[in-house]
Every structure is written in structure tokens, then in C-alpha cells.
C-alpha positions, 0 to 999 in steps of 0.5 A: 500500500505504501507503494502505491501511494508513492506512485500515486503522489509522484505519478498523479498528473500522468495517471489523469493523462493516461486517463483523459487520453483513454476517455477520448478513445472509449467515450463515444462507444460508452456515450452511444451505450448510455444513449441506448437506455435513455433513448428510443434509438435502443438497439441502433445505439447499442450496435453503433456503440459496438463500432465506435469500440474500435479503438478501445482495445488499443486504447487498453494495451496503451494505457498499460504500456504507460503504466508499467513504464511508469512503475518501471521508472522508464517511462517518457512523455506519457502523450507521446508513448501513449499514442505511439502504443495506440497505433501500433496495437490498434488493429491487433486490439481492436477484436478483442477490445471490442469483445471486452466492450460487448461483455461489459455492456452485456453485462450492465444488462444483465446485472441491471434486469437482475435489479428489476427482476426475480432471478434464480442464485444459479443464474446470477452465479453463473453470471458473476463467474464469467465475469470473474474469469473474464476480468481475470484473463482480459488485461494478460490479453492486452498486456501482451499486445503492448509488450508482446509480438505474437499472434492473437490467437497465442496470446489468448492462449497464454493469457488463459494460461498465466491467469489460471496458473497465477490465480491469486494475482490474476483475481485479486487485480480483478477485485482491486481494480474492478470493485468501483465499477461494480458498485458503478454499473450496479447502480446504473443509470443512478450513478451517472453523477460521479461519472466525472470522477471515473473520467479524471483517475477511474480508468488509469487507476484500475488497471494500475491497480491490476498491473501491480498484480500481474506485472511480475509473471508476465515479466518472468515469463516473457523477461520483458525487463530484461529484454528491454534492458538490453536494448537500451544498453545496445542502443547507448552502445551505438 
């Protein structure tokens, strides 16, 4: 905890640049779905803000690459690495990012009906398993696209692997990192007031809180430090 909050005070301003940087990517997507509730356009808005989630996987493996920079000491102008990151991961994240919307919003949806309805246990088990293993295995995906060259279809492999095989890392991330949202989307549209919170720290701050978690067997299995190290001694060298 206490370094945490070290970070928190010297890294504060780039954690809301991370942040106002990953809203520019995901608020039209997120504002079309808000629209699909409070609208008569219902499912056209819903559909439309599934393709204005194009951008959000890559926005996700930016945000992280950033983060972990940071917690590393490495890190540069966060504006710069930020969009650096975003264009080269975009078209490799944009599928899974999509998905990881779409679960999201499906699960607004059901959590919402839940609220409104009599639901059995077992359903609402069910439903909070998937999104248990779902949020576990998500940030491996995109962790992997930033630092990673591999195919998606490995990476997803691997990530089902390393959070599975770290299973205390991966799910305590998950819970750190996911417990506003839950109390967020739970309550939604109602909590549609504090929405300014989330857009100044609420991203940035979950998956730092995440990446405190998974960052250390991402980092021995693929030696990301080390082999970033060593590029930056080659290139001092030339």
C-alpha cells in the first residue's frame, strides 16, 4: 500500500493523462451505450456503440504500456508513448477490445434486469463467474499486445494460461481494480453523477491497480525487463 501511494503522489498528473487520453478513445462507444437506455434509438445505439469500440482495445494495451513504464521508472512523455502504443496495437486490439466492450455492456444488462427482476442464485452465479474469469484473463490479453509480438490467437492462449496458473494475482487485480465499477454499473443509470470522477483517475487507476498484480509473471515469463534492458544498453552502445 505504501507503494502505491508513492506512485500515486509522484505519478498523479500522468495517471489523469493516461486517463483523459483513454476517455477520448472509449467515450463515444460508452456515450452511444448510455444513449441506448435513455433513448428510443435502443438497439441502433447499442450496435453503433459496438463500432465506435474500435479503438478501445488499443486504447487498453496503451494505457498499460504507460503504466508499467511508469512503475518501471522508464517511462517518457506519457502523450507521446501513449499514442505511439495506440497505433501500433490498434488493429491487433481492436477484436478483442471490442469483445471486452460487448461483455461489459452485456453485462450492465444483465446485472441491471437482475435489479428489476426475480432471478434464480444459479443464474446470477453463473453470471458473476464469467465475469470473474473474464476480468481475470482480459488485461494478460492486452498486456501482451503492448509488450508482446505474437499472434492473437497465442496470446489468448497464454493469457488463459498465466491467469489460471497465477490465480491469486490474476483475481485479486480483478477485485482491486474492478470493485468501483461494480458498485458503478450496479447502480446504473443512478450513478451517472460521479461519472466525472471515473473520467479524471477511474480508468488509469484500475488497471494500475491490476498491473501491480500481474506485472511480475508476465515479466518472468516473457523477461520483458530484461529484454528491454538490453536494448537500451545496445542502443547507448551505438
Amino acid at each position: 500500500m505504501k507503494r502505491f501511494l508513492l506512485f500515486i503522489k509522484g505519478d498523479f498528473w500522468d495517471l489523469i493523462k493516461l486517463n483523459l487520453l483513454f476517455c477520448v478513445a472509449a467515450l463515444p462507444s460508452i456515450a452511444l451505450f448510455i444513449l441506448s437506455f435513455i433513448s428510443p434509438l435502443g438497439v441502433v445505439a447499442l450496435v453503433l456503440s459496438l463500432a465506435a469500440a474500435f479503438p478501445i482495445g488499443g486504447a487498453c494495451s496503451a494505457c498499460l504500456f504507460c503504466i508499467a513504464a511508469l512503475l518501471r521508472g522508464a517511462s517518457g512523455d506519457v502523450w507521446h508513448d501513449f499514442l505511439r502504443k495506440l497505433k501500433e496495437n490498434i488493429k491487433q486490439a481492436s477484436i478483442p477490445g471490442v469483445l471486452y466492450t460487448g461483455f461489459i455492456y452485456l453485462q450492465v444488462f444483465l446485472w441491471q434486469s437482475f435489479t428489476l427482476s426475480d432471478t434464480s442464485i444459479g443464474w446470477l452465479l453463473a453470471t458473476a463467474l464469467s465475469l470473474l474469469v473474464f476480468g481475470m484473463v482480459a488485461p494478460y490479453v492486452f498486456l501482451q499486445i503492448a509488450y508482446i509480438d505474437l499472434k492473437t490467437s497465442k496470446i489468448l492462449t497464454n493469457s488463459l494460461l498465466l491467469s489460471f496458473g497465477n490465480f491469486g494475482r490474476s483475481i485479486l487485480g480483478f477485485l482491486c481494480s474492478g470493485i468501483v465499477w461494480f458498485v458503478f454499473l450496479l447502480t446504473f443509470p443512478g450513478s451517472l453523477p460521479f461519472s466525472p470522477l471515473l473520467l479524471i483517475l477511474g480508468f488509469s487507476v484500475s488497471w494500475l491497480m491490476t498491473l501491480l498484480c500481474i506485472w511480475p509473471p508476465v515479466n518472468k515469463q516473457f523477461a520483458i525487463e530484461e529484454t528491454l534492458n538490453s536494448r537500451h544498453e545496445t542502443s547507448d552502445d551505438t
